[in-house]
Kinemage of the C-alpha trace (Angstrom):
@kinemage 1
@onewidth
@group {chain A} dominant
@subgroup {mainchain}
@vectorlist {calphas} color= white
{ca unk a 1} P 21.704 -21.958 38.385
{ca unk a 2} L 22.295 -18.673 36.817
{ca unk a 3} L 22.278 -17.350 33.175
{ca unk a 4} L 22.138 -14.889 31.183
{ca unk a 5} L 18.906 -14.741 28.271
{ca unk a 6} L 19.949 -13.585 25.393
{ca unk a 7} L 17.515 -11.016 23.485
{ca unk a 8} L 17.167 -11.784 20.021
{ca unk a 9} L 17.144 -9.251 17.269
{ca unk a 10} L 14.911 -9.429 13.682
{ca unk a 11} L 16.284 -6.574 11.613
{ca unk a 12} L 13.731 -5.245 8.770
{ca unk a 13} L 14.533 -6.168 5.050
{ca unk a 14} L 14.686 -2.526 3.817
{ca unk a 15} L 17.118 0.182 4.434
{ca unk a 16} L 15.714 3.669 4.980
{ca unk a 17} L 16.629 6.977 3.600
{ca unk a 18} L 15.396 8.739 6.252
{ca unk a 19} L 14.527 8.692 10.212
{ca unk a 20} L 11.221 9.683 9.563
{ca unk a 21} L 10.690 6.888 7.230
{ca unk a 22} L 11.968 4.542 9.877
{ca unk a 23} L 9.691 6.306 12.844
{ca unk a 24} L 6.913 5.349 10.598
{ca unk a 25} L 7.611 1.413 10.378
{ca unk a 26} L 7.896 1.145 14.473
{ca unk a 27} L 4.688 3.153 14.982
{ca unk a 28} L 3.287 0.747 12.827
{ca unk a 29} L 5.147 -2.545 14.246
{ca unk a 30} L 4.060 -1.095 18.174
{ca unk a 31} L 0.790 -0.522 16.832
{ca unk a 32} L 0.114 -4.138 15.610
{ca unk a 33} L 0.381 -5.338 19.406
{ca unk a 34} L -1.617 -2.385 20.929
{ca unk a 35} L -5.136 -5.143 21.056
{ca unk a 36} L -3.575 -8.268 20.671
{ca unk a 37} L -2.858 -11.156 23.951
{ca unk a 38} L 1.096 -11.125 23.057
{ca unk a 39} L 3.900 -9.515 24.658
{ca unk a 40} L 4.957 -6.314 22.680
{ca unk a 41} L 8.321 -6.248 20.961
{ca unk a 42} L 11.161 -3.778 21.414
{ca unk a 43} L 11.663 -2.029 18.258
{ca unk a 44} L 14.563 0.210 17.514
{ca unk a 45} L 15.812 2.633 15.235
{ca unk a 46} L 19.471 1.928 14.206
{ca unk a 47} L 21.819 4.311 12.047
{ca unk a 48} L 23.994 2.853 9.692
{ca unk a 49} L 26.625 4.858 8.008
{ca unk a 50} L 25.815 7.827 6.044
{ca unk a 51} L 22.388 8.686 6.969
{ca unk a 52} L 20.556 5.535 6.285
{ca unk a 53} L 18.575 3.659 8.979
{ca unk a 54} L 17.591 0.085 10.198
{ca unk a 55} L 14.560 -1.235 11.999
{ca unk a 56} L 14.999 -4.248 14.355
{ca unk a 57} L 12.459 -5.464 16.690
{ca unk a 58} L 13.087 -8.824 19.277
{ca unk a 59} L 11.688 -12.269 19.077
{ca unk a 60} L 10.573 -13.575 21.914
{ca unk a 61} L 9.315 -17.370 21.869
């Protein structure tokens, strides 16, 4: 049987100002996995209107 699995998204709390500000937060969430046993996560960088930014990384169980 076939199907599709569906990635699931945890967006950060806080909206940033800046890119840079954001750039810092997924160096930091990447980082955290670097040594550890677990799968990394994808993080991304979203824009939102205006010039503000999101973080989101997935959940994978």
């Amino acid at each position: 049987m076939w199907f599709m699995k569906i990635t699931r998204w945890i967006y950060w709390k806080q909206i940033f100002q800046s890119k840079f500000q954001a750039s810092c937060l997924k160096a930091k969430l990447e980082d955290n996995w670097h040594n550890g046993y677990e799968i990394p996560p994808w993080v991304e960088i979203r824009q939102l209107a205006e010039e503000k930014y999101v973080v989101r990384y997935t959940f994978d169980e």
